[in-house]
N, C-alpha and C positions, 0 to 999 in steps of 0.2 A: 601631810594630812593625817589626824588623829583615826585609829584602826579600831570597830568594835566588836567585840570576838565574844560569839555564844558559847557557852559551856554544857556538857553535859550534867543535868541535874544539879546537886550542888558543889560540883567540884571546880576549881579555878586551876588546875594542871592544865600548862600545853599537850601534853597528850589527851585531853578531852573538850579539846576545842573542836566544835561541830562547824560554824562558821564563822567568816571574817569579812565586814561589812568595810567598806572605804567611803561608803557618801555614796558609790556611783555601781559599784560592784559588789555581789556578793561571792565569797571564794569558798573551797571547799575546805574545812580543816582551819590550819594555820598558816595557809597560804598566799600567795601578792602575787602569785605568778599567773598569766593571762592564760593559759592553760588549764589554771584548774578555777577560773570564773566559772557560777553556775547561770548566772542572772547578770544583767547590766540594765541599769536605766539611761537613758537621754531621751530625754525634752520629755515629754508626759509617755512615749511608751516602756513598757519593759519588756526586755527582750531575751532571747534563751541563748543563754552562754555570754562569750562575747561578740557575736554577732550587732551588726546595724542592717541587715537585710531585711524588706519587709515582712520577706519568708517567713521569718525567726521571731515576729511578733506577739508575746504570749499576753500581752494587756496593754490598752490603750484607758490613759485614765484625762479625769477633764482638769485633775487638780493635783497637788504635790503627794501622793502616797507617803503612808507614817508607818514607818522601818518594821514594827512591827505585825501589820498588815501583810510588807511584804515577806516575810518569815510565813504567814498564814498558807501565802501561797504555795510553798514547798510543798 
């Protein structure tokens, strides 16, 4: 699955990558490791970290959320 990775300002260096999105997760830095998930969606909620608990629930939406919406949220 193709990875898309925020940069700090206008630098494209791995050391100023802020996040890295996967479709499903958003991770910290330049990371893929479940560990450092800050955010995860499935089915319309999103959720804190990677958590599926309804605890962990930080937005329930009625429709597909546009990636960067969910950046707004941070």
């Amino acid at each position: 699955m193709a990875q898309t990775r925020f940069y700090k300002g206008n630098s494209s260096y791995t050391s100023d990558i802020l996040y890295t999105w996967d479709g499903k997760s958003l991770y910290k830095g330049n990371s893929s490791y479940s560990s450092d998930i800050i955010l995860n969606i499935s089915g319309n909620r999103v959720y804190r970290g990677r958590s599926s608990y309804s605890s962990d629930i930080l937005y329930n939406m009625d429709g597909p959320i546009p990636l960067p919406i969910l950046i707004m949220i941070l």
